[in-house]
C-alpha positions as CSV (number, residue, x, y, z in Angstrom):
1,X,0.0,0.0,0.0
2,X,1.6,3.5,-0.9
3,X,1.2,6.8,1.0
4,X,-1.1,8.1,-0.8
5,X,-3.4,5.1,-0.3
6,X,-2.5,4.9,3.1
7,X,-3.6,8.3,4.0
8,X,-6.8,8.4,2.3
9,X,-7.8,5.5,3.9
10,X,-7.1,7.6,7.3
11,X,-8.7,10.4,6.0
12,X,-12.0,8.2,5.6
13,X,-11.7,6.2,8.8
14,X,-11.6,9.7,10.5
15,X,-14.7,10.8,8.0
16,X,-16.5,8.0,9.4
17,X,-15.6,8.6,13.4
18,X,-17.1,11.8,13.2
19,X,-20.3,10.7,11.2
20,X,-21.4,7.4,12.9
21,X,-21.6,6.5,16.3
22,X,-18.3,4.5,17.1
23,X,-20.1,1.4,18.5
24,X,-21.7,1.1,15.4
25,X,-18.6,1.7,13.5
26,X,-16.8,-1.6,15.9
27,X,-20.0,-3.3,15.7
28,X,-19.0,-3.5,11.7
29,X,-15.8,-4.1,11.7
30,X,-15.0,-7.2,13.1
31,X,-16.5,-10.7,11.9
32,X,-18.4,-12.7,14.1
33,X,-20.6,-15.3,14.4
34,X,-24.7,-14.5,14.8
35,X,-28.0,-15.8,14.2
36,X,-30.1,-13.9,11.3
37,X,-32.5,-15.0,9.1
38,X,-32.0,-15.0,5.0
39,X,-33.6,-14.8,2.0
40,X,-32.4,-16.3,-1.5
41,X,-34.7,-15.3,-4.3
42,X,-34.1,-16.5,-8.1
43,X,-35.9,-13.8,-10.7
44,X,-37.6,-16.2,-13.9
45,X,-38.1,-13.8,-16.5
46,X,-38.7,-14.9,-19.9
47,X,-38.7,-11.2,-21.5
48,X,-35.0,-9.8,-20.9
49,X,-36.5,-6.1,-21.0
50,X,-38.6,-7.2,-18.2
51,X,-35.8,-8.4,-15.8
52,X,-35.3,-4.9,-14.7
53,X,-38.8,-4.3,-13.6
54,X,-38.9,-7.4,-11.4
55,X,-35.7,-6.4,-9.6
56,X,-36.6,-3.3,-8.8
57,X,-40.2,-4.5,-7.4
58,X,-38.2,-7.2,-5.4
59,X,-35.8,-5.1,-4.0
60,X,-38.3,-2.3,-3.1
61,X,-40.0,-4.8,-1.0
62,X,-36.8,-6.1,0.4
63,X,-36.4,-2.5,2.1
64,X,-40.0,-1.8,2.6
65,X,-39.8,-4.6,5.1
66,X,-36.4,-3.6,7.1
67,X,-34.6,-6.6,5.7
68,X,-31.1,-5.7,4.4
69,X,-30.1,-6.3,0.6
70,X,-27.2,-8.1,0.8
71,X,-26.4,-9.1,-2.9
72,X,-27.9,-9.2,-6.4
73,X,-25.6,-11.2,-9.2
74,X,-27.4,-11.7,-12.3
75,X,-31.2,-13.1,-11.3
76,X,-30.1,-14.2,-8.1
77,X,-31.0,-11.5,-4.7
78,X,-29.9,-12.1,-1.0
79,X,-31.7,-10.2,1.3
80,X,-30.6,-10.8,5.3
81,X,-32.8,-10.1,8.6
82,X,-30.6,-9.3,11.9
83,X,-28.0,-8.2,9.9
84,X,-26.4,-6.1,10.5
85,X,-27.9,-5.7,13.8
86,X,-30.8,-7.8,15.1
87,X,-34.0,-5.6,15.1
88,X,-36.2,-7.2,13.2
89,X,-34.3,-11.1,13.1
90,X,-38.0,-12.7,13.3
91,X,-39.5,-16.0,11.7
92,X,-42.5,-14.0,11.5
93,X,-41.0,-10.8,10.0
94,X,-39.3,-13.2,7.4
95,X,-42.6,-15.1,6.2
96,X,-44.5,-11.7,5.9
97,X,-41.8,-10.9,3.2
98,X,-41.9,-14.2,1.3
99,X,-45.8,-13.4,1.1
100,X,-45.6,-9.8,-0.2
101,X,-42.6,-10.9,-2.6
102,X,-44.5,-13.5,-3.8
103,X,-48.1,-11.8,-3.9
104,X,-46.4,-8.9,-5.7
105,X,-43.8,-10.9,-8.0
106,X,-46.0,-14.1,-8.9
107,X,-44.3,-16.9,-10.8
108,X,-41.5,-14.6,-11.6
109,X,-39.9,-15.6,-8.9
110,X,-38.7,-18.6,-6.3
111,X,-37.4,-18.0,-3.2
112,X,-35.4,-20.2,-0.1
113,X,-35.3,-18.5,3.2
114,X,-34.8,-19.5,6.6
115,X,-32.3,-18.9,9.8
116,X,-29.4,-20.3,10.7
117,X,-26.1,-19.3,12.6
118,X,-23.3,-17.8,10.1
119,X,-20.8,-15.6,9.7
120,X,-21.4,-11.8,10.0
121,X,-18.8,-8.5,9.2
122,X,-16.6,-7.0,7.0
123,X,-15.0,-9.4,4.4
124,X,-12.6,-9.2,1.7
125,X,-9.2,-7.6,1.1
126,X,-7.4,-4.3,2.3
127,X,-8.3,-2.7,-1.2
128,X,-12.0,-4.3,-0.8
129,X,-14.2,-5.2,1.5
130,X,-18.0,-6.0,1.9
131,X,-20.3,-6.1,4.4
132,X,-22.7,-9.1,4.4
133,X,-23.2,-12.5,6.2
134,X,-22.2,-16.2,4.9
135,X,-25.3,-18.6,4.8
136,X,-23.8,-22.0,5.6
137,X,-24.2,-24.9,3.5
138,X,-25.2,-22.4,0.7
139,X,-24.7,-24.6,-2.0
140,X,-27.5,-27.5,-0.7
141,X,-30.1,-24.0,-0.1
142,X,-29.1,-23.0,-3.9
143,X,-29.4,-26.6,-5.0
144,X,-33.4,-26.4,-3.3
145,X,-34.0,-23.5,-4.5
146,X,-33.6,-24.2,-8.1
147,X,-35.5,-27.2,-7.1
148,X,-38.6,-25.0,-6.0
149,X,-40.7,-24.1,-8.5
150,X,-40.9,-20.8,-9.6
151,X,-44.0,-18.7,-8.2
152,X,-43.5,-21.2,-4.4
153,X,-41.4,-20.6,-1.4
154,X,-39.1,-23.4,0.3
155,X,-38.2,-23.0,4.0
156,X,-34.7,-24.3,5.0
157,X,-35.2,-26.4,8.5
């Protein structure tokens, strides 16, 4: 890392001390093990110009209900409860979603959400980082969800 690297990074660490509330900004930082519930939702779209519309609907409803969008890659969103801190980490909150996203969003879209106990933080490299949580055993709730079919809900146990 040069100087010049090294010192912006200083200038935004001090940025962000004067904006945020330092427990909040140590409560980010460092990885760490927690329970929160998650969302994985697959967009079927057969019009490609479409696509965009669906996303948009999906994620608006992500937010709308206090759930945190974690990622979007291609069709494929992640949207997290308790993360990153646990207002809102609820069974009860999550369901409510999975209705509305599916009321709203039809057989456009399949979703697998559930709870479980994962990683939580800042991950990545000095250069990079992102904020998010790892879902264990994320390939076997990908594998079930493109087993759902689209327009249904699966919960992982």
């Amino acid at each position: 890392m040069g100087i010049q690297e090294m010192l912006e990074r200083r200038k935004v660490r001090k940025q962000l001390r004067n904006l945020a509330d330092p427990q909040v900004v140590a409560e980010l930082q460092e990885p760490k093990t927690r329970h929160f519930q998650f969302l994985l939702i697959l967009i079927n779209e057969t019009n490609p110009k479409g696509i965009p519309a669906v996303i948009t609907r999906v994620v608006d409803t992500i937010i709308e209900h206090g759930a945190m969008l974690s990622d979007i890659t291609s069709s494929l969103i992640v949207g997290l409860f308790g993360v990153p801190f646990p207002e809102g980490n609820s069974p009860e909150v999550r369901r409510g979603l999975v209705e509305a996203l599916l009321r709203e969003n039809g057989d456009r879209i399949r979703i697998a959400h559930g709870e479980c106990d994962g990683a939580v933080g800042n991950f990545g490299s000095q250069k990079r980082c992102s904020y998010g949580a790892l879902v264990p055993r994320f390939s076997e709730v990908l594998k079930t969800l493109l087993e759902t079919k689209f327009g249904t809900a699966v919960e992982i146990p």
